[in-house]
Z-matrix of the N, CA and C atoms (Angstrom, degrees):
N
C 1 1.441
C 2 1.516 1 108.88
N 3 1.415 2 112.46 1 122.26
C 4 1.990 3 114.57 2 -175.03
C 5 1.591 4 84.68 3 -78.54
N 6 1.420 5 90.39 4 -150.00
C 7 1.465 6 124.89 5 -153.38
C 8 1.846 7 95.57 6 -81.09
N 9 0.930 8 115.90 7 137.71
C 10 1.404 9 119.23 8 -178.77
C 11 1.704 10 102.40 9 -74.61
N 12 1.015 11 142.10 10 165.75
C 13 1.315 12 132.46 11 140.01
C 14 1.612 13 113.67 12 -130.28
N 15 1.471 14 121.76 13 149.98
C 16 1.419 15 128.76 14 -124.89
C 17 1.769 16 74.56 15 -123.57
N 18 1.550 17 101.85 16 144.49
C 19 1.477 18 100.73 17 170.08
C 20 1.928 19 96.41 18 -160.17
N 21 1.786 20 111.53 19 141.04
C 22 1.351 21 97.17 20 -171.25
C 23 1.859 22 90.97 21 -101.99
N 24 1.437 23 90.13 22 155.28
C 25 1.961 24 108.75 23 -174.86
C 26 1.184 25 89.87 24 -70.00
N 27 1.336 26 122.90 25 134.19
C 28 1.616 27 142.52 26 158.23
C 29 1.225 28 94.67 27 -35.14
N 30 1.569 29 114.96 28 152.15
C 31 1.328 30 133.48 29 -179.32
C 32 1.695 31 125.16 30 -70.02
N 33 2.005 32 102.51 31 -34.60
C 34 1.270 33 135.84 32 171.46
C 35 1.733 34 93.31 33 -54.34
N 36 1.407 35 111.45 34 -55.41
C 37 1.698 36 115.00 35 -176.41
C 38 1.008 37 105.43 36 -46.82
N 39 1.252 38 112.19 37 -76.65
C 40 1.381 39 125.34 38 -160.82
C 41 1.885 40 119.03 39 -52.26
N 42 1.396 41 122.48 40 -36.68
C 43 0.952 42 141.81 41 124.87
C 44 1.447 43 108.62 42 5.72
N 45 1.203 44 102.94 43 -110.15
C 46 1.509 45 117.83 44 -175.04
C 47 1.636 46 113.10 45 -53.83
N 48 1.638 47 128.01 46 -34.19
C 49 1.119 48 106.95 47 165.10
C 50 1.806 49 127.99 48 -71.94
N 51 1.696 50 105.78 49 -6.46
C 52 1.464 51 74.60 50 -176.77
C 53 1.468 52 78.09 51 -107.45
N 54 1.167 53 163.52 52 19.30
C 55 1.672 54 149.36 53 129.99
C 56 1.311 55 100.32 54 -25.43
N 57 1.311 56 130.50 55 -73.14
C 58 1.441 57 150.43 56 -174.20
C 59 1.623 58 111.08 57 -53.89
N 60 1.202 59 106.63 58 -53.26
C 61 1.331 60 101.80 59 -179.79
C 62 1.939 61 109.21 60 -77.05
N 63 1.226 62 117.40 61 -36.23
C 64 1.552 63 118.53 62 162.59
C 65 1.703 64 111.88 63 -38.72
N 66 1.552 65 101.10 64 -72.44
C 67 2.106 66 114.79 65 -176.33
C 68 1.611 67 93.77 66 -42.73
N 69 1.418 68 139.76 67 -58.37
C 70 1.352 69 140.44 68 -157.05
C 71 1.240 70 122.17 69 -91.70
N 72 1.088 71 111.13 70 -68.15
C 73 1.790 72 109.81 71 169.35
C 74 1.917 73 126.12 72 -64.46
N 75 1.202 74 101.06 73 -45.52
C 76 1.924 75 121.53 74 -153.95
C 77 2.099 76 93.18 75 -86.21
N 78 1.277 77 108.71 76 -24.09
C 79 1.083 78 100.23 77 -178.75
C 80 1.497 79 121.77 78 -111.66
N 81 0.829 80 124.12 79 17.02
C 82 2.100 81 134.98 80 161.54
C 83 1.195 82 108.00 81 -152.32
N 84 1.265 83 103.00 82 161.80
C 85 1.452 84 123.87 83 -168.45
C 86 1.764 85 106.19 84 -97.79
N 87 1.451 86 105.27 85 149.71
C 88 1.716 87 107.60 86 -151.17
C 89 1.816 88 88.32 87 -127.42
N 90 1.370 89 110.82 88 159.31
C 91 1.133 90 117.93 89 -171.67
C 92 1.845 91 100.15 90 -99.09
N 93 1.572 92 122.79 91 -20.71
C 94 1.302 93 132.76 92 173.07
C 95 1.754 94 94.41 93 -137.42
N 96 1.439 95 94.89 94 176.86
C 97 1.248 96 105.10 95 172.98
C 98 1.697 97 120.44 96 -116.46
N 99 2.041 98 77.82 97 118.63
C 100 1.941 99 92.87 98 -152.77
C 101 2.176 100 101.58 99 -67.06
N 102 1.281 101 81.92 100 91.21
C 103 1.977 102 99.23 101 179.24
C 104 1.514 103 89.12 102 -79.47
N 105 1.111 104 131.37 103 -36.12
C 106 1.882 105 107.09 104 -165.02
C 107 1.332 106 86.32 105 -95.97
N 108 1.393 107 143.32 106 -34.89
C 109 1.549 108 122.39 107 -177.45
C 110 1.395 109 118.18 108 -52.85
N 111 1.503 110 104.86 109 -25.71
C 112 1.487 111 100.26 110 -152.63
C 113 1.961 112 92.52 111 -99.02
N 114 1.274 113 115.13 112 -21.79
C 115 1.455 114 122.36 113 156.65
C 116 1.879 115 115.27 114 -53.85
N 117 1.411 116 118.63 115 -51.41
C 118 0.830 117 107.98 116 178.97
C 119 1.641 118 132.14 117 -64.52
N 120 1.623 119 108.23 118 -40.33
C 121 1.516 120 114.33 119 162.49
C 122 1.255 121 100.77 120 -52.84
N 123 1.557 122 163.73 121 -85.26
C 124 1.230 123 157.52 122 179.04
C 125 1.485 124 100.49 123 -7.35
N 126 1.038 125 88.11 124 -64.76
C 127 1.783 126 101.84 125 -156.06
C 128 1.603 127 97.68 126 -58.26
N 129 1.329 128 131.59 127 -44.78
C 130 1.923 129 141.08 128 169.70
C 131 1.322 130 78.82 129 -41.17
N 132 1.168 131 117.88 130 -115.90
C 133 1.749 132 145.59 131 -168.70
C 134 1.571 133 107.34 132 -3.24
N 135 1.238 134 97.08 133 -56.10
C 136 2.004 135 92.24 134 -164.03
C 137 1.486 136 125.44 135 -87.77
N 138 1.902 137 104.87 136 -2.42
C 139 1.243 138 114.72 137 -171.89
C 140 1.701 139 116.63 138 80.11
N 141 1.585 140 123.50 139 35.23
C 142 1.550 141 123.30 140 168.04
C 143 2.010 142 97.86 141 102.86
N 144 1.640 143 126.46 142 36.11
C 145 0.938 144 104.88 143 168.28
C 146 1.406 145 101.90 144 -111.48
N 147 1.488 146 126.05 145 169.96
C 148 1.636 147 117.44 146 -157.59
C 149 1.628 148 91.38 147 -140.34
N 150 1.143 149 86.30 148 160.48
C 151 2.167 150 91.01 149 148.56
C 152 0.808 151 109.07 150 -58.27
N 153 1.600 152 102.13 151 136.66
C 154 1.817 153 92.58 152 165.75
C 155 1.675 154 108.39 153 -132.80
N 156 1.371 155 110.10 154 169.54
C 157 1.492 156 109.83 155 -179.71
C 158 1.623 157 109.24 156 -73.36
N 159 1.081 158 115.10 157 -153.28
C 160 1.649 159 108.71 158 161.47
C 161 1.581 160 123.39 159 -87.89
N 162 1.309 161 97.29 160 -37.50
C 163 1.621 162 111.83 161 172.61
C 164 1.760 163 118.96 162 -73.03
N 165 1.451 164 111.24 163 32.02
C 166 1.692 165 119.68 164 170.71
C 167 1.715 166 85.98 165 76.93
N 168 1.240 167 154.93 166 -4.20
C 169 1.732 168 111.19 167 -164.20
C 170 1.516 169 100.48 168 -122.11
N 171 1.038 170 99.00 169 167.18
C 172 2.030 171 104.17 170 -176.99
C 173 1.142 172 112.48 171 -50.29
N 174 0.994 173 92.73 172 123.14
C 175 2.188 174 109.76 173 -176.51
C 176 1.778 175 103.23 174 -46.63
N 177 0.754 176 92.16 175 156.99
C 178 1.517 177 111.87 176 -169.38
C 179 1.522 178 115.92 177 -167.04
N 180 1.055 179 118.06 178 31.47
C 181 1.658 180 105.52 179 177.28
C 182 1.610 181 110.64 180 -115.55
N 183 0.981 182 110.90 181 -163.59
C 184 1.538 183 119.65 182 -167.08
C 185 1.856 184 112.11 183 -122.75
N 186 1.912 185 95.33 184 147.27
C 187 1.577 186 94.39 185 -162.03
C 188 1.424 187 82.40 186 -103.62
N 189 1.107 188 116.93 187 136.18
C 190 1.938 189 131.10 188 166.89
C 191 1.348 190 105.57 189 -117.44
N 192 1.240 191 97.28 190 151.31
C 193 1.532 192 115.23 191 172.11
C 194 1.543 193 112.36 192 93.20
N 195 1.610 194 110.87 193 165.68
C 196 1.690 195 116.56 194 -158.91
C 197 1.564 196 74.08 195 -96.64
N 198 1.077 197 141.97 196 -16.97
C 199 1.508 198 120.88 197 -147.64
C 200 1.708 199 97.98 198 -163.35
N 201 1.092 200 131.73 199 115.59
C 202 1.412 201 143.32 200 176.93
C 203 1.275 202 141.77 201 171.03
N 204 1.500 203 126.53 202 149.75
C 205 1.442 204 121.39 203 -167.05
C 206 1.677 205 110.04 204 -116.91
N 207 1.357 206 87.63 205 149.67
C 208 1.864 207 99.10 206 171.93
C 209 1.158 208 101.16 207 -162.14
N 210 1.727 209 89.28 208 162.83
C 211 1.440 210 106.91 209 -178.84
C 212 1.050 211 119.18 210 -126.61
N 213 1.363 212 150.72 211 94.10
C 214 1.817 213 169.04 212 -140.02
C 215 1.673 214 102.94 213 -103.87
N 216 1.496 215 136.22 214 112.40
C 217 1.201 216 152.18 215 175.38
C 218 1.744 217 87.69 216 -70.12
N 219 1.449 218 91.64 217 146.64
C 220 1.734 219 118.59 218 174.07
C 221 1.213 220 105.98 219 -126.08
N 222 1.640 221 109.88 220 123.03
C 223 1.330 222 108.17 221 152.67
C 224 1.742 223 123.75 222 -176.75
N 225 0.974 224 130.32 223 -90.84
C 226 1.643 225 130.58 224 176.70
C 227 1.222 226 108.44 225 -118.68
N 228 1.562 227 118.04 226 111.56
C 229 1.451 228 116.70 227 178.73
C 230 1.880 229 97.07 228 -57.80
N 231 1.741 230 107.94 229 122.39
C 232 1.023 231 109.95 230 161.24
C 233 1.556 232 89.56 231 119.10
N 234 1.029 233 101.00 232 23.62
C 235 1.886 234 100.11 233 178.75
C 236 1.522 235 147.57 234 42.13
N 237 1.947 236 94.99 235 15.69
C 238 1.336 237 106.06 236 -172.14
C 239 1.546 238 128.86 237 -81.67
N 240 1.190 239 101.09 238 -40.03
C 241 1.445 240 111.05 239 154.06
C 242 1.420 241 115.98 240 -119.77
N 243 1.430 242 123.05 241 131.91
C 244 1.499 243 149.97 242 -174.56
C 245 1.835 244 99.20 243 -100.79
N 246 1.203 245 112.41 244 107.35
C 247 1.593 246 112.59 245 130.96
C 248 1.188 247 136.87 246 -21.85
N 249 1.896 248 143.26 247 98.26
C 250 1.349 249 108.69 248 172.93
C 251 1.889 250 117.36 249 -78.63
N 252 1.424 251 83.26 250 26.41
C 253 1.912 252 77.42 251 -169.80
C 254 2.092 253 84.26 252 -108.94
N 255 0.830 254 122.75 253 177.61
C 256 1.201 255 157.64 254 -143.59
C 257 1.757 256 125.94 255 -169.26
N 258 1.411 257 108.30 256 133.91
C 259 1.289 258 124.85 257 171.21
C 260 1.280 259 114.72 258 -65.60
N 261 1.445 260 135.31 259 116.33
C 262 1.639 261 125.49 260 178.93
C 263 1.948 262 98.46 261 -124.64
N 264 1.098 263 98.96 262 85.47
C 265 1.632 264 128.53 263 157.18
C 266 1.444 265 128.22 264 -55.90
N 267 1.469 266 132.81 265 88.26
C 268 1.737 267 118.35 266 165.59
C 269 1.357 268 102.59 267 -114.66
N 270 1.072 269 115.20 268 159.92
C 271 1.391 270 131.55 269 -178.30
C 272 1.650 271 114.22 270 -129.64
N 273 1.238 272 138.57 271 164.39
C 274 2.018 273 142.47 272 134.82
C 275 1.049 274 104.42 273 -143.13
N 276 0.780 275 122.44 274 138.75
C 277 1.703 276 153.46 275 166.12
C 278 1.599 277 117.37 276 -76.97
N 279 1.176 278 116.28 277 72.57
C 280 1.222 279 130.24 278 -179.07
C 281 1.580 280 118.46 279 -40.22
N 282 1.606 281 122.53 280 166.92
C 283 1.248 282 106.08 281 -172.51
C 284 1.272 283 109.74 282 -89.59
N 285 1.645 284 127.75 283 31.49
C 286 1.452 285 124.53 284 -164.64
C 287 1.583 286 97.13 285 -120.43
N 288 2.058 287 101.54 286 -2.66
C 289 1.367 288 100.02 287 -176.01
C 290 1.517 289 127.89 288 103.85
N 291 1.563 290 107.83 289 -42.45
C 292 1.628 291 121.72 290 153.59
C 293 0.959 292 104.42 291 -70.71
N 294 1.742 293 95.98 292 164.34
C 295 1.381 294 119.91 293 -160.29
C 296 2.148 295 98.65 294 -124.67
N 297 1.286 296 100.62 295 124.50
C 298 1.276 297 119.78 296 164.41
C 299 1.715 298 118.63 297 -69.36
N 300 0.916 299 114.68 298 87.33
C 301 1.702 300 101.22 299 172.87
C 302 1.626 301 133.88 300 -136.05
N 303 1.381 302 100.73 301 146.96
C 304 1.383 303 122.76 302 -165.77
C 305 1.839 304 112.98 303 -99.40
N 306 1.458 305 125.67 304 119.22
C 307 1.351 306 125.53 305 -159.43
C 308 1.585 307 76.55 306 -155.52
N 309 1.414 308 84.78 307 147.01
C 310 1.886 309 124.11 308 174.41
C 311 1.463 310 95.50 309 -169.10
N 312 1.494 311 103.06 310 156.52
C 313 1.187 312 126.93 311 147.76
C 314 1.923 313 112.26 312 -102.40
N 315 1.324 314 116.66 313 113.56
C 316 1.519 315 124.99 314 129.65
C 317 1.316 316 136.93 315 9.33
């Protein structure tokens, strides 16, 4: 993997992905936490950029805990172009068992 090069998502993008991610995720309550839904709206919007792990490849890890925050880098599976905007993810796990959650992109 070369040199990454860093580019920020148009504002118009960004825009419309967290519209999308607000209507779907931010407004009902989810029985898991929809990680590939919220990959796939990214992925509409930016023209094929994904979550990614740290090492350039499609995120793949696991969300733990009733209650917690992270933040997941977007950009070219394969680490060629990097996002400077970022996934900012919280979640709680209510006592009914669903999960309340809050997602934007940066």
């Amino acid at each position: 993997m070369g040199k990454a090069k860093f580019t920020a998502l148009k504002a118009a993008t960004k825009k419309k992905i967290n519209r999308d991610l607000h209507a779907y995720v931010n407004r009902k309550y989810h029985e898991e936490i929809p990680i590939m839904e919220i990959d796939d709206i990214i992925y509409i919007h930016t023209g094929g950029m994904r979550l990614l792990q740290e090492d350039g490849c499609k995120w793949s890890g696991i969300l733990c805990g009733a209650a917690a925050t992270c933040t997941i880098d977007i950009g070219m599976v394969g680490g060629e172009i990097m996002a400077k905007n970022m996934l900012d993810l919280q979640w709680y796990k209510m006592p009914s068992g669903k999960y309340e959650i809050n997602c934007y992109v940066s």
